[in-house]
KOLLUMSE-283945 format. One record per residue (C-alpha): residue in one letter; z, y, x. Coordinates in steps of 0.25 Angstrom, whole numbers, plus 5000, padded with zeros to 4 digits. Layout:
BEGIN
aZYX
...
//
This chain:
BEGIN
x516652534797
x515052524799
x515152674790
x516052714800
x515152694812
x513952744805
x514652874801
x515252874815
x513852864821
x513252984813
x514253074818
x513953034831
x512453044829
x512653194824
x512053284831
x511553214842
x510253224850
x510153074855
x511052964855
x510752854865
x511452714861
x511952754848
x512052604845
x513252594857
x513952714851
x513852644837
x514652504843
x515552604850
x515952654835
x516052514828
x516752454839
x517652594838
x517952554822
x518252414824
x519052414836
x519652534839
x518852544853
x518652674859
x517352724867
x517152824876
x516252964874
x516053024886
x515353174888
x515353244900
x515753404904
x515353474917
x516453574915
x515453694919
x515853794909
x517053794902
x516853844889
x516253774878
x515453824867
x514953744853
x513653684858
x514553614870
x515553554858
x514453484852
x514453374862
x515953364861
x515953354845
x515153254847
x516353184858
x517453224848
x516553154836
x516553014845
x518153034845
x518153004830
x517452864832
x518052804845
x517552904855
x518452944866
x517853064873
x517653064887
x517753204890
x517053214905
x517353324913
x516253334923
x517153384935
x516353304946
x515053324939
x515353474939
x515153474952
x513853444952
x513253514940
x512353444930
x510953474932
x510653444917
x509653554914
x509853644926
x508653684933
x509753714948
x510853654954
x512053684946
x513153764953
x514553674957
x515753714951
x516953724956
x518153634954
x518853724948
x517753784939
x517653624934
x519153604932
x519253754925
x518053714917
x518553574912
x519853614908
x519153714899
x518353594892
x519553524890
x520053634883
x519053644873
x518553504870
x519753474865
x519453564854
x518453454849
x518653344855
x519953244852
x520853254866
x521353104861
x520153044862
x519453114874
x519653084888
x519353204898
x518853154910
x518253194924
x517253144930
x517753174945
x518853054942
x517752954945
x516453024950
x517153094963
x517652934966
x516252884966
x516052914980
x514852914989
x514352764987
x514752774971
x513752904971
x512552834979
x512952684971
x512752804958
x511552874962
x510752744964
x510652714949
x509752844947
x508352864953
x507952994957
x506752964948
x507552964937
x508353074940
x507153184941
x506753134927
x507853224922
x506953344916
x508053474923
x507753374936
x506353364936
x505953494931
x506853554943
x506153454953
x504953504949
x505153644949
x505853614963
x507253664959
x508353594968
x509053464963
x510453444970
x510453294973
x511953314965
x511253344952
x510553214952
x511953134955
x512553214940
x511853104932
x512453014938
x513953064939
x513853094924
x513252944922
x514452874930
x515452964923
x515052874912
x515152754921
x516752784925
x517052824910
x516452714904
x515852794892
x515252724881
x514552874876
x514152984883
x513853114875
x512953234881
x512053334878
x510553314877
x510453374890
x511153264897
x510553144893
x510053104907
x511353104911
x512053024898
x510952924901
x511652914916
x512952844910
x512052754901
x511252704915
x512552704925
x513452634916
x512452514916
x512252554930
x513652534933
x513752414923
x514652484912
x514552364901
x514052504893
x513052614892
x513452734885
x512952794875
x512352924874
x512453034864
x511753174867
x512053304859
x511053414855
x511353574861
x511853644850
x511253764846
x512053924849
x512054024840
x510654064839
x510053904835
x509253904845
x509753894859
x510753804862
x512253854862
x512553914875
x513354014881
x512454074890
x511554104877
x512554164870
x512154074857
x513654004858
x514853964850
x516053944862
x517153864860
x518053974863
x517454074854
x518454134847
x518554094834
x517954204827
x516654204836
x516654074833
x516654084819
x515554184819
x514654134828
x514653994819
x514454084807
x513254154813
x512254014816
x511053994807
x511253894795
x510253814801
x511153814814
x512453774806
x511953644805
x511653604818
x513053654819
x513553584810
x512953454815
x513453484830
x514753544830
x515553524814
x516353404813
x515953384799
x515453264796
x513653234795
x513953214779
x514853334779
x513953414785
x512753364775
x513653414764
x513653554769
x512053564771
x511953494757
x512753624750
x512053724760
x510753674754
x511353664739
x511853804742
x513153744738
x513653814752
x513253934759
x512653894775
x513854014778
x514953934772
x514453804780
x514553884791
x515753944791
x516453794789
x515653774802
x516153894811
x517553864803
x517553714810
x517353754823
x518153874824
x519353754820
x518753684830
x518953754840
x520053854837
x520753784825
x520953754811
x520953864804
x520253954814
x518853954807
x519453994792
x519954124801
x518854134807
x518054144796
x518954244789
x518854334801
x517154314801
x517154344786
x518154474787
x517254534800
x515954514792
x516554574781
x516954704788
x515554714794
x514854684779
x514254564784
x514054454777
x514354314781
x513554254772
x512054294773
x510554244772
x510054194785
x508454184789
x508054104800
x506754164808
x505854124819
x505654214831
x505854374832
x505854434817
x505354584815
x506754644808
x505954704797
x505254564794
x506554504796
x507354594784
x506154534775
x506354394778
x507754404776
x507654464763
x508454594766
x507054674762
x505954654755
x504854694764
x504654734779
x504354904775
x505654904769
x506254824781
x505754954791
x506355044781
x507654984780
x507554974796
x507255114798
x508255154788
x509455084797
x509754974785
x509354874793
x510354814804
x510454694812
x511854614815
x512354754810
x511654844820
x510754934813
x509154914815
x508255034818
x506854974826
x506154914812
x505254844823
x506354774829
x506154604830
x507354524829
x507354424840
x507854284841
x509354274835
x510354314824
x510354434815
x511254484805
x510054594795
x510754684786
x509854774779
x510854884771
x512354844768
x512354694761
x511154654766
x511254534776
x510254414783
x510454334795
x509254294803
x509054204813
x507954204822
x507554094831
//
């Protein structure tokens, strides 16, 4: 049984930024194994936007992987706290939304999660059942276990107190719902982003406040990368992978990470297992496997994941067959460059010519082209980003600048 735990605990450490109490979470296990005993994982949803993309399932792998060892997933809707906004790295007052926007919204989560996470074992759950109940002396009886002291040593709060930005008195009251959330669910785990951890740390200080027999334990996940490794995932920066995507785009958006990137993948959002995932780095680096075949076992996964088994094997015959009509391959050389890269220096490096003269020639001569568009300026500078460089028919190289 001990094994069992270990191994348990090095799922849960996968990935993570910063466990704090790993030692509960580890008698939570054991007493799991030999008894039977549930616990209780809790992570919390404003319901602000209702479509989800990969680096949002991260936190919610992690839920679905605590299912496996005795978790039952809290799943908290934030319909009260919505109201309010969390101020976590805002520099203004958010906007309220409307009730209907919340309830539109927190349908759409429910929806989706359940994609990942195993409905059997997860409790959905709103936070208005007990935080519109608290009433006026439960809110003054709440807010006096917080100094105002303590509140502006949160880094978005004093940097706008500084700069003189408005703080509604509201935003300071957040941390404190999303603490006693913790109190009326009785939660033995909280999970969050590393954003958050002010407020994670709220539950740990109210449920001694409010003399729980318990202080949960904290578990904060990293922001995953997008598409271009380098900014996190997000839609306003277009770098995203959407759990709606069809399952094409999916597919090919996967397909076109960086093989340094797969990893990070890998680690964040595969449900393989930490030794299964050694093996396949192991035959990268023999050269037993191509970084393109391990890759497509990843898109493949989460196309299932999200749009069925089977889904992925079609949607890797459709990626193959639509390169193939283009006379792209799918398997190339990829070189991994730092800044902006002169187009005739970046041909050299890539090996498609020999020297930077022949580079201009082949420019000038229109043999060059980029993601398929022909290239005529032999002065042009690739910026940050993805390339695809052909130079003649069957010449490819993919390059990645950072």
């Amino acid at each position: 049984m001990e094994n069992k735990v270990q191994e348990a605990l090095e799922e849960i450490k996968r990935g993570t930024s910063e466990i704090i109490d790993i030692e509960a979470i580890e008698k939570l296990i054991k007493r799991y194994y030999e008894t039977g005993e549930n616990f209780y994982v809790k992570a919390g949803f404003d319901p602000t936007a209702p479509d989800l993309h990969l680096g949002h399932t991260v936190l919610i792998q992690k839920l679905a992987l605590f299912q496996k060892f005795g978790g039952i997933v809290q799943f908290l809707i934030g319909d009260f706290t919505a109201t309010i906004g969390d101020p976590t790295g805002k520099s203004e007052t958010r906007k309220v939304l409307s009730a209907q926007d919340v309830l539109d919204n927190a349908q759409s989560y429910k929806e989706q999660v359940f994609k990942i996470l195993d409905e059997s074992k997860t409790e959905v759950m709103f936070n208005s059942k007990w935080l519109k109940e608290l009433g006026t002396a439960g809110l003054i009886s709440l807010a006096s276990n917080l100094t105002v002291a303590r509140m502006i040593e949160r880094d978005d709060f004093s940097k706008r107190y500084e700069s003189n930005t408005p703080i509604a008195v509201s935003e300071f009251i957040y941390p404190l719902l999303q603490g006693y959330d913790s109190v009326a669910m009785n939660t033995d785990i909280e999970l969050g982003g590393t954003d958050q951890k002010f407020n994670l740390l709220m539950g740990r200080t109210l449920q001694k406040a409010y003399n729980c027999k318990k202080q949960q334990a904290v578990l904060m996940m990293p922001i995953l990368e997008g598409l271009d490794g380098i900014q996190k995932m997000s839609k306003s920066l277009g770098n995203y992978i959407g759990v709606t995507d069809e399952a094409f785009d999916m597919f090919g958006k996967i397909l076109s990470i960086s093989d340094e990137l797969m990893w990070r993948y890998f680690e964040l959002l595969s449900s393989k297992s930490l030794k299964e995932i050694e093996e396949l780095k192991t035959a990268v680096e023999s050269k037993t496997l191509h970084p393109k075949d391990v890759k497509d076992s990843l898109a493949m996964e989460i196309v299932d994941r999200f749009h069925g088994n089977g889904k992925g094997e079609e949607a890797k015959a459709e990626f193959k067959k639509v390169f193939a009509k283009k006379d792209i391959p799918t398997d190339m050389d990829e070189y991994l460059f730092e800044g902006e890269i002169w187009i005739c220096q970046a041909l050299v490096d890539a090996k498609l010519v020999n020297s930077t003269s022949q580079a201009r020639r082949d420019v000038k001569a229109g043999a060059v082209k980029i993601n398929q568009e022909k290239v005529t300026d032999e002065k042009l500078n690739l910026q940050i980003g993805e390339y695809i460089l052909q130079k003649g028919k069957k010449n490819f190289a993919k390059i990645i600048i950072k």
